[in-house]
N, C-alpha and C positions, 0 to 999 in steps of 0.2 A: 245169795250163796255163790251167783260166779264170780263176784269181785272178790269174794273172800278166797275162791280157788284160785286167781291169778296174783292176789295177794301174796298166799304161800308158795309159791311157786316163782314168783319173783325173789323171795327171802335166800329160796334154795340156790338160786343162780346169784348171789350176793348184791340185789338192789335192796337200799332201806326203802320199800312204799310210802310216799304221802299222799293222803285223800282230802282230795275238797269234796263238798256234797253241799247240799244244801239243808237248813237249820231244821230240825222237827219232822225229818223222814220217817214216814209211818215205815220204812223196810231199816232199818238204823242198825245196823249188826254189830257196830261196837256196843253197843248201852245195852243191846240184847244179849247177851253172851259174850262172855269170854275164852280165847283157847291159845294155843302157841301158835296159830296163823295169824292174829288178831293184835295178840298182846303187842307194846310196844311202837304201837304205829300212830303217827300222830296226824288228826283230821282233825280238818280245818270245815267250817263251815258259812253259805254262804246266804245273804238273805233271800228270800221266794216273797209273794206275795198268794196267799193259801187259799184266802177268801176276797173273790172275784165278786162284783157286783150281780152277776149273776146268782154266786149261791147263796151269797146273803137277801137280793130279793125270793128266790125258790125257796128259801125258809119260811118264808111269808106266804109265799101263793103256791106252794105246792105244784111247782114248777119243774121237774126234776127232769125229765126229757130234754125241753128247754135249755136248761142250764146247757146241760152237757153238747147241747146244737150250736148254742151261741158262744160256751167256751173254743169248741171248734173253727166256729165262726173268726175270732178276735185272735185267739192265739196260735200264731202257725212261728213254727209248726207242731206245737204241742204246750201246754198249759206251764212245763217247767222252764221256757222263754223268759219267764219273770226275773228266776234268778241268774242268767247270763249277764246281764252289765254288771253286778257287785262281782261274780264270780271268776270274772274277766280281770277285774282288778286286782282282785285276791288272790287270782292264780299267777297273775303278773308279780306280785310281791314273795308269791310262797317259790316261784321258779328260782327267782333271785336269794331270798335268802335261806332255801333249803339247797341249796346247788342242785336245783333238780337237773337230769340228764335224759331227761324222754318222758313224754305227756302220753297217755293214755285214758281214752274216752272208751267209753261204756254206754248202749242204749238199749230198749227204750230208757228213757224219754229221748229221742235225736235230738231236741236241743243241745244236749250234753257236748254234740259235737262241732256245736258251734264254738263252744266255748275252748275246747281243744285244736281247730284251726284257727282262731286268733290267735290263742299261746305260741303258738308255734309259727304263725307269722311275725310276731314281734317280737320273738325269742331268738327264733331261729333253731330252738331245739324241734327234737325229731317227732311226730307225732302218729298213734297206732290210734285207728278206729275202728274197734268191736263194736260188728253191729248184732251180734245173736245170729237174727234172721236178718236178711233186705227188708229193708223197709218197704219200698213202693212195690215190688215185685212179688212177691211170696205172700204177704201176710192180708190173704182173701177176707179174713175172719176181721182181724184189727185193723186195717188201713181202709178206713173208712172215710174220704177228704169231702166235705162237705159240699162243693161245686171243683168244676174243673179247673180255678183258678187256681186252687188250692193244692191241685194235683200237680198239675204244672209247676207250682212254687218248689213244692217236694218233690217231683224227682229233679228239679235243677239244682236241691241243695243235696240230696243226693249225691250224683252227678261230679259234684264240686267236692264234695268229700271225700269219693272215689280218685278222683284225680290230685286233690291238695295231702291226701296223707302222705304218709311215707310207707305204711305199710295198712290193709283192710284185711279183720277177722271177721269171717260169717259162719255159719255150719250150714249153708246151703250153697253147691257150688256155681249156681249163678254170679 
């Protein structure tokens, strides 16, 4: 529901939104509903890889703790990693031939914003990263990094995100 809020909100300030996402989003708000913030907007979507050898062996051995230890394990910094190379590409074609004018990432999932400072280093267009909350800072409950290397990895892409945007939304003023 907040990308649909800065969707319509971008309509009213005269941008046309284009969304990349990735394919078979359990949160999908176009295929869910329709409304006059929504209608009109054209997404594009990009491939993920959904079932990790993990959950496909945790179907089998009842593994479910597991999974979710060893997806953390393998996927940094977060399991939607998968779809960043196609989505890279695809944002690279949809920049060009939607004339887009400013990349706009969205997290969780912070890989999101990887794929928004590539676009914008090989575009050169402008790019804004919403993070909600801070990742490595605030979120006691959800950031949970499995060893300290991990930690380290994230806040240095953090870090990097902070300083490669062009503009960072949080609602905590840290």
């Amino acid at each position: 529901s907040r990308i649909e809020r800065f969707l319509k909100y971008l309509r009213e300030f005269g941008y046309q939104p284009v969304v990349l996402t990735t394919r078979g989003n359990r949160e999908d708000w176009k295929e869910k509903k329709s409304n006059s913030s929504t209608d009109n907007i054209r997404v594009y979507r990009g491939f993920s890889i959904r079932r990790t050898p993990f959950r496909i062996l945790s179907r089998y051995f009842k593994l479910e703790d597991a999974k979710d230890y060893l997806e953390t394990l393998f996927f940094i910094p977060d399991l939607a990693i998968t779809w960043v190379p196609d989505a890279i590409i695809k944002g690279l074609r949809i920049v060009k031939n939607e004339n887009i004018e400013l990349i706009l990432t969205t997290s969780p999932p912070e890989s999101t914003h990887i794929i928004g400072m590539m676009l914008s280093k090989f575009t050169g267009k402008k790019w804004i990263a919403d993070f909600r909350d801070l990742w490595t800072q605030k979120k006691v409950v959800a950031y949970r990094p499995p060893t300290i290397l991990h930690h380290k990895i994230a806040v240095k892409l953090e870090k990097c995100f902070f300083s490669r945007a062009d503009h960072v939304v949080a609602v905590t003023q840290e």
